[in-house]
C-alpha positions in Angstrom: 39.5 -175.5 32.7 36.6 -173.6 35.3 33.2 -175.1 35.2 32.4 -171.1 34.5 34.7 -171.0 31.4 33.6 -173.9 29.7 30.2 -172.6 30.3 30.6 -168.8 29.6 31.5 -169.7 25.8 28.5 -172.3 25.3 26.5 -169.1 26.6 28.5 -167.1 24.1 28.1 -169.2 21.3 24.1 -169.4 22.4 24.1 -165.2 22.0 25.8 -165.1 19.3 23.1 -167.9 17.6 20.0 -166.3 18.8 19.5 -168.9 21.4 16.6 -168.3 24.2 18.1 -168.9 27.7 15.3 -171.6 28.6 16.9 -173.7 25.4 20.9 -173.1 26.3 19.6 -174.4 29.8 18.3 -177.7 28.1 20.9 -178.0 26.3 23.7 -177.2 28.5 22.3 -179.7 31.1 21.8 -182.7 28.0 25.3 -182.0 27.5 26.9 -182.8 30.8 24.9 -185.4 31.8 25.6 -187.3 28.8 29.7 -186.7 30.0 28.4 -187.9 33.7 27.1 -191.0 32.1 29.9 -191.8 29.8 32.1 -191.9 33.1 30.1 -193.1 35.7 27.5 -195.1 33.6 24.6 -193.2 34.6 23.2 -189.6 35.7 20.7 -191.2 38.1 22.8 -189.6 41.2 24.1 -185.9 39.7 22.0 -182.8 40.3 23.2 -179.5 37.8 22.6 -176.1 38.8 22.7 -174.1 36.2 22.5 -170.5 35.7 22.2 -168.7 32.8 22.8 -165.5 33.7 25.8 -165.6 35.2 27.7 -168.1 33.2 27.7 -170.3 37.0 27.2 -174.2 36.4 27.5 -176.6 39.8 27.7 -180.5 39.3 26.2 -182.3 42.3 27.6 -185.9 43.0 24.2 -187.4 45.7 25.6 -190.3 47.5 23.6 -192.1 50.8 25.9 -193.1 53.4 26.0 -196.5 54.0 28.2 -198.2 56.7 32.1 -199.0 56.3 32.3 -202.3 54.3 28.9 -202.3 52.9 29.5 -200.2 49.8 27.8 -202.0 47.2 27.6 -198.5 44.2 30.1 -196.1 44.5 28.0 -194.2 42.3 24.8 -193.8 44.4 26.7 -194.5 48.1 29.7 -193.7 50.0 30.8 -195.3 53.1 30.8 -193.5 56.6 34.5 -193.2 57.5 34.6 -191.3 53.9 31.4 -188.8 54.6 33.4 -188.6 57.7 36.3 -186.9 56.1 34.1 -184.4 54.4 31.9 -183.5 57.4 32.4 -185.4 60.9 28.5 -185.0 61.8 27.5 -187.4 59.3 25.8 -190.5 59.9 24.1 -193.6 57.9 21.6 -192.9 55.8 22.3 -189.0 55.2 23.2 -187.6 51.6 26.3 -186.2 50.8 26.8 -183.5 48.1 29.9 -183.2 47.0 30.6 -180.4 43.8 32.6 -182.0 40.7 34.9 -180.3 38.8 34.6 -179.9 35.0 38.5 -181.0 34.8 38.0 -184.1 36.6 36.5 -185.0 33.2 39.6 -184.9 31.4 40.3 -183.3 28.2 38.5 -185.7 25.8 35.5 -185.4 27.8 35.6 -181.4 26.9 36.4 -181.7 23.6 34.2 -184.1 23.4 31.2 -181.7 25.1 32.2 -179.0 23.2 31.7 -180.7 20.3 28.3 -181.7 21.2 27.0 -178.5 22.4 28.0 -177.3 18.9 26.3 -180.1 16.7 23.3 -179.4 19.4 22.9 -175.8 18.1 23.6 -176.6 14.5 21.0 -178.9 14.8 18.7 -176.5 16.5 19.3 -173.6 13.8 18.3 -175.9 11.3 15.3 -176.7 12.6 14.8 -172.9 13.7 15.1 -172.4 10.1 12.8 -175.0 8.9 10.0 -174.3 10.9 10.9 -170.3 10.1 10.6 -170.5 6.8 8.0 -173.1 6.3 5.3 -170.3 8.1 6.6 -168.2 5.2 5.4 -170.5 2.3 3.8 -168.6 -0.2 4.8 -164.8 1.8 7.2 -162.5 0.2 10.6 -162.5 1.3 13.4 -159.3 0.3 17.0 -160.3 0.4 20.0 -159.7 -1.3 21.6 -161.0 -4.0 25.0 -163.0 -3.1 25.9 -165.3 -5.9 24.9 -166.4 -9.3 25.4 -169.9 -10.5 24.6 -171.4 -13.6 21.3 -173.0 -12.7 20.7 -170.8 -9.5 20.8 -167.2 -7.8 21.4 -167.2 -3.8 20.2 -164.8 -2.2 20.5 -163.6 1.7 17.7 -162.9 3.9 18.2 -162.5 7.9 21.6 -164.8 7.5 19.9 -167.5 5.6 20.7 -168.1 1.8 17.7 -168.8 0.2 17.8 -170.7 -3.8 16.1 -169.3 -6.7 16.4 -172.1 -9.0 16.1 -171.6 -12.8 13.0 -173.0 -13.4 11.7 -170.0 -11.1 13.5 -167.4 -12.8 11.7 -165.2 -15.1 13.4 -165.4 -18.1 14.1 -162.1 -18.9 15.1 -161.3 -15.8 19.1 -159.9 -15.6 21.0 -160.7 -11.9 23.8 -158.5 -10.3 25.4 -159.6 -7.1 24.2 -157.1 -4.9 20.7 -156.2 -6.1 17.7 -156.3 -4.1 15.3 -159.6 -4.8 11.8 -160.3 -4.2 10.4 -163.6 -4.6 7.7 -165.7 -2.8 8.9 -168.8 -0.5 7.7 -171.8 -2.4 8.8 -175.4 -0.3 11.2 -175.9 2.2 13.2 -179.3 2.1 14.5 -181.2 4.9 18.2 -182.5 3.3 19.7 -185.4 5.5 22.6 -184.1 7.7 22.7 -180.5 6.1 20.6 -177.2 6.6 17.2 -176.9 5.2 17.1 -175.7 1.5 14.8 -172.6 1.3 13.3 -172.5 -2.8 12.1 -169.1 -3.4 10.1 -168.5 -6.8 9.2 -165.3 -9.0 7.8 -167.9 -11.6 4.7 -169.4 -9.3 1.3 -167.7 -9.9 1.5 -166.9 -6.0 4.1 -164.2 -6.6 1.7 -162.5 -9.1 -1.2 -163.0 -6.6 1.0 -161.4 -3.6 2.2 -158.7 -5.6 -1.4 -157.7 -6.4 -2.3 -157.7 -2.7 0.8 -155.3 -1.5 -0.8 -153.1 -4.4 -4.4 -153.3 -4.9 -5.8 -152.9 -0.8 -9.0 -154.1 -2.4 -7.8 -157.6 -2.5 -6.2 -157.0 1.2 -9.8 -155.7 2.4 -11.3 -159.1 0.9 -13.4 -156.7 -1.3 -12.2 -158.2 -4.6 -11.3 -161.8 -4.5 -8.6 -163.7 -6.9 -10.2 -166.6 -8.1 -7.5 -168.1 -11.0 -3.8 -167.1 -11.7 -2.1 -168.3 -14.9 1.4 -167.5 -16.0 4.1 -167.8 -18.7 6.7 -165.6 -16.4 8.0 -163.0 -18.3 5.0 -163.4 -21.1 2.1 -163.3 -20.2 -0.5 -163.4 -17.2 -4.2 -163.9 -16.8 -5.8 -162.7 -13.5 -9.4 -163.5 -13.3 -10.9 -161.7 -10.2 -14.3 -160.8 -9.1 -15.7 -158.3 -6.8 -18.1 -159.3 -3.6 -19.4 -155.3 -3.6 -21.5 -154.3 -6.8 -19.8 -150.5 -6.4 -16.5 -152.2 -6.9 -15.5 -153.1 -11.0 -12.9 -155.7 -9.7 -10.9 -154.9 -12.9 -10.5 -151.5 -12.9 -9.4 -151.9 -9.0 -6.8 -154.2 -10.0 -5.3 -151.8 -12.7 -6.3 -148.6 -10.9 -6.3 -145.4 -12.1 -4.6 -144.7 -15.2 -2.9 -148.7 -15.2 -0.5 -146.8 -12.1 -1.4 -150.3 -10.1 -0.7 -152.9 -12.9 2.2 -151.4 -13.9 4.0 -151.1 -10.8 3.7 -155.2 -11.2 4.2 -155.4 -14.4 7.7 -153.6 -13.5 8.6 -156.2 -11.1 7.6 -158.8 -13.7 10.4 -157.7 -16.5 7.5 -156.7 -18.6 5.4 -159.4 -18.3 2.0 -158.9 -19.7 -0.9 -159.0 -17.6 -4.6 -159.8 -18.4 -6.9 -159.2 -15.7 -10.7 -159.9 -16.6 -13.8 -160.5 -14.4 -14.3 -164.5 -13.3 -17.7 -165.6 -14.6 -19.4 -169.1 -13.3 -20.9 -169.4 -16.6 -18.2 -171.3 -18.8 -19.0 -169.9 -22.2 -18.5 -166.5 -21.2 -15.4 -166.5 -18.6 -13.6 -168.2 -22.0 -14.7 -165.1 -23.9 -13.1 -162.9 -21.6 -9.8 -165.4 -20.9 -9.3 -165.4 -24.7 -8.7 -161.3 -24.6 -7.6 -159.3 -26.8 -9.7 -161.2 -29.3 -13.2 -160.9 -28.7 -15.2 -164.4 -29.6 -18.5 -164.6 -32.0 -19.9 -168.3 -30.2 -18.7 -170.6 -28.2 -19.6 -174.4 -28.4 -19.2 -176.7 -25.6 -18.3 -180.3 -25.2 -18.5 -181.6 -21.9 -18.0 -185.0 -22.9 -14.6 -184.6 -24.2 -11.4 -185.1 -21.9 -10.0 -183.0 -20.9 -13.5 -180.8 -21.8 -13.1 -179.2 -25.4 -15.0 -176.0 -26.7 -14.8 -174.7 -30.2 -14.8 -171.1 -30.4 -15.3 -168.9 -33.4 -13.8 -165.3 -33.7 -12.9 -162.7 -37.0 -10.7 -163.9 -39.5 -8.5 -160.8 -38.3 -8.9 -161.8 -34.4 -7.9 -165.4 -35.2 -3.4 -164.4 -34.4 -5.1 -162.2 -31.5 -6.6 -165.1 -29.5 -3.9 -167.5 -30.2 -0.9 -165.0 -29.5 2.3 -165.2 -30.3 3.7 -168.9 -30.1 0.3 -169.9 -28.9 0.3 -168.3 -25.6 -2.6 -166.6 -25.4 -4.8 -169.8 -26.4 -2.0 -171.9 -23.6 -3.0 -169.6 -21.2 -7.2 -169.3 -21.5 -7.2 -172.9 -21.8 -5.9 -173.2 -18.1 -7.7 -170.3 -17.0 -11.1 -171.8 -18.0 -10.2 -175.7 -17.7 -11.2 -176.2 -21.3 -9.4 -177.2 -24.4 -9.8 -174.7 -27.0 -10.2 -174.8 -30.4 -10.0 -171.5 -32.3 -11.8 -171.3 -35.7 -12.2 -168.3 -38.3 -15.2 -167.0 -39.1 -16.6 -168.1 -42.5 -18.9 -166.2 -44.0 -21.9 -167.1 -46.2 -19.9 -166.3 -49.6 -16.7 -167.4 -48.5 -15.7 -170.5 -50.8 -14.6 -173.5 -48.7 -13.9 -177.3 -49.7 -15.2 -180.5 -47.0 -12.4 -182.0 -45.8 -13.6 -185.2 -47.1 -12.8 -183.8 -50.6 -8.8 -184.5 -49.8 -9.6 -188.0 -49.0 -7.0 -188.8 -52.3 -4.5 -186.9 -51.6 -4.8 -187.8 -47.2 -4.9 -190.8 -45.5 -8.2 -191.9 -43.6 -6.7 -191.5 -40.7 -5.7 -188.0 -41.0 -9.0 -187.0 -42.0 -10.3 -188.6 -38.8 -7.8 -186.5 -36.5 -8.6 -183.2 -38.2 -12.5 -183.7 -37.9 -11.7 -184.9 -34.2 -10.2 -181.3 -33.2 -13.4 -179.5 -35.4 -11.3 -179.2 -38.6 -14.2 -180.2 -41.4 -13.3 -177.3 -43.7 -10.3 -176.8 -45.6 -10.0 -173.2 -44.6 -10.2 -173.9 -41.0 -7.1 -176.3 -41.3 -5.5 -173.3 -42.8 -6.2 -170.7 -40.5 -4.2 -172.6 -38.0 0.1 -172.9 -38.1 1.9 -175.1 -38.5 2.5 -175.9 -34.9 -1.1 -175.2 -33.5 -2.1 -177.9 -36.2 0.4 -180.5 -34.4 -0.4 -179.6 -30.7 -4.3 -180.3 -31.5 -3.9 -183.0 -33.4 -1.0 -184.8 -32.5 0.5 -184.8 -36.3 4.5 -185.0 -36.4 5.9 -182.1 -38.0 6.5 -183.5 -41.3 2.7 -184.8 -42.0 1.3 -181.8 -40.4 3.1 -179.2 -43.3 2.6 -182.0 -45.6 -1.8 -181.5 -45.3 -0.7 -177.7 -45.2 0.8 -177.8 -48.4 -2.4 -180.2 -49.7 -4.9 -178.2 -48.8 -2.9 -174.6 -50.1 -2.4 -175.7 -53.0 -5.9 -176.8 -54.4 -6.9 -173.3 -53.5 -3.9 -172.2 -55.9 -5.4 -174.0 -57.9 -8.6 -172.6 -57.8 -6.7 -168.8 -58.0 -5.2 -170.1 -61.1 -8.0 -171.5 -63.1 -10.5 -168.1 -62.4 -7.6 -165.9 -63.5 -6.9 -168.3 -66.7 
């Protein structure tokens, strides 16, 4: 094989990958010096012209000329009668240049090269890849859906399969091979031996907050700021946001006119519902607004607690509002504001109610205890909580939280009974 061939198809190879010319020159030297040194035991004495353009590669053997007898490297030296026999003029001490041909190698030695310049590029796409896509973290990427797994979707974007794993799926979301995806880069991992693995997400709060910046150019101009992002993808969302200019309501930028802004994302979020309210420094009131729909009577702080508690008091018919459905709404303020909240009904001043203390016979002590822990002094305001709210404040198994349900019901059954008798 011609030095040119050999080299016209790592060039070709180099195109076809994307590779600059100043890194298929690196490369292309690395790789026959490292067959110079595997024959000759060291490059030390071997000059490579390369160039790029062309395809044209020369190999340079640089001996001295040393007197007949006195060769002591026939690496780095050559002896006179021998320079002699290449140019008649030359004397001791000169260099002679003499070009080496690609097949004086052997065929191993290509393969081998070959094989090298090969594993050289795949390792230099992978990095190209890696430090690609790690810029990209937390940017929106479009590509196109390839293949759909059981606990991932691949999708292509500029020849790279990207993973959307499960766990940053929306839910409710419905895949078709084909189908444009957005999604927002979330890590990039190095994997020993093999290409990078690029995780995209549609779950993470940062595809929410990029999503509002491609629609609401407020947030783009720095105008409105997003200060908190909470999600349950494909549920719910609450945006807190604020405005830096006092002519700008940072809500009603976010939603625009006539929701057209909000919608467009709720669209891309399979419906999921979004809450955008104004951030307030002042804790009390930035949980009344995270607790929307509902619209709280007090809230009571406890600083001391940990994780920080406050006990907040709405409408009897507001109480399902600010919890939402499966606790959501409540799951979602809490992390908004960073306090644990504790919802309580409104009782008014005729309202008949029964100390929790009065079940003492009927509950253990220690049950008592947990329910006045989470604010729970009342019967009724054990009952206006379910079944499962009950157990996530208190930490009650199933079985003994529906047990102090069905306690506390029925001595108000009770009550029922005896006025009607």
């Amino acid at each position: 094989m011609q030095n040119s061939e050999l080299v016209s198809s790592f060039a070709e190879i180099a195109h076809s990958k994307g590779i600059d010319r100043d890194t298929l020159q690196l490369i292309v030297e690395d790789v026959f010096r490292a067959m110079i040194r595997k024959r000759y035991g060291s490059d030390e004495a071997f000059e490579i012209i390369f160039n790029p353009d062309h395809g044209d590669i020369q190999i340079l053997h640089i001996r001295e000329v040393v007197p007949d007898w006195e060769l002591e490297d026939p690496v780095t030296q050559i002896e006179l009668s021998e320079a002699r026999k290449i140019d008649p003029d030359f004397e001791v001490g000169d260099e002679v240049a003499s070009e080496v041909s690609i097949a004086e190698f052997g065929r191993r030695a290509i393969m081998t090269a070959r094989q090298t310049f090969s594993q050289r590029i795949r390792d230099l796409e992978k990095e190209k890849i890696y430090q690609e896509y790690s810029e990209l973290i937390g940017e929106i990427v479009v590509g196109e859906i390839y293949q759909i797994r059981r606990r991932e979707v691949l999708v292509m974007h500029n020849r790279t399969e990207l993973i959307l794993p499960r766990e940053e799926q929306i839910p409710r979301d419905r895949y078709r091979k084909g189908d444009t995806l957005r999604a927002v880069v979330k890590e990039v991992r190095r994997e020993a031996g093999g290409a990078p693995q690029v995780i995209i997400s549609r779950a993470d709060p940062v595809f929410l907050e990029r999503l509002l910046e491609l629609e609401v150019p407020e947030i783009e101009e720095g105008i409105v700021e997003v200060k908190k992002i909470v999600r349950e993808p494909g549920e719910r969302a609450k945006v807190a946001v604020v405005s830096h200019d006092e002519r700008v309501d940072p809500v009603g930028a976010c939603v625009g006119l006539r929701g057209n802004r909000i919608h467009a994302i709720v669209r891309e979020l399979s419906n999921e519902n979004i809450d955008v309210i104004e951030w307030s420094d002042d804790p009390r009131e930035l949980i009344k607004r995270a607790l929307a729909p509902a619209r709280p009577l007090s809230v009571t702080l406890n600083e001391e607690a940990n994780p920080p508690r406050a006990k907040v008091v709405v409408r009897a018919d507001e109480v399902s509002q600010a919890i939402g459905r499966g606790g959501v709404n409540i799951r979602l303020a809490s992390r908004l504001t960073g306090y644990e909240l504790d919802v309580y009904r409104e009782i008014l001043p005729d309202e008949e109610d029964i100390e929790i203390e009065e079940f003492a016979d009927e509950l253990d002590e220690e049950i008592i205890v947990r329910l006045r822990e989470i604010g729970c002094d009342t019967a009724r305001a054990v009952l206006d909580l379910s079944v499962e709210e009950l157990m996530r404040r208190s930490g009650l198994d199933a079985e003994t939280a529906r047990r102090v349900m069905h306690v506390i019901r029925s001595e108000f059954e009770e009550d029922e009974e005896e006025l009607e008798g």
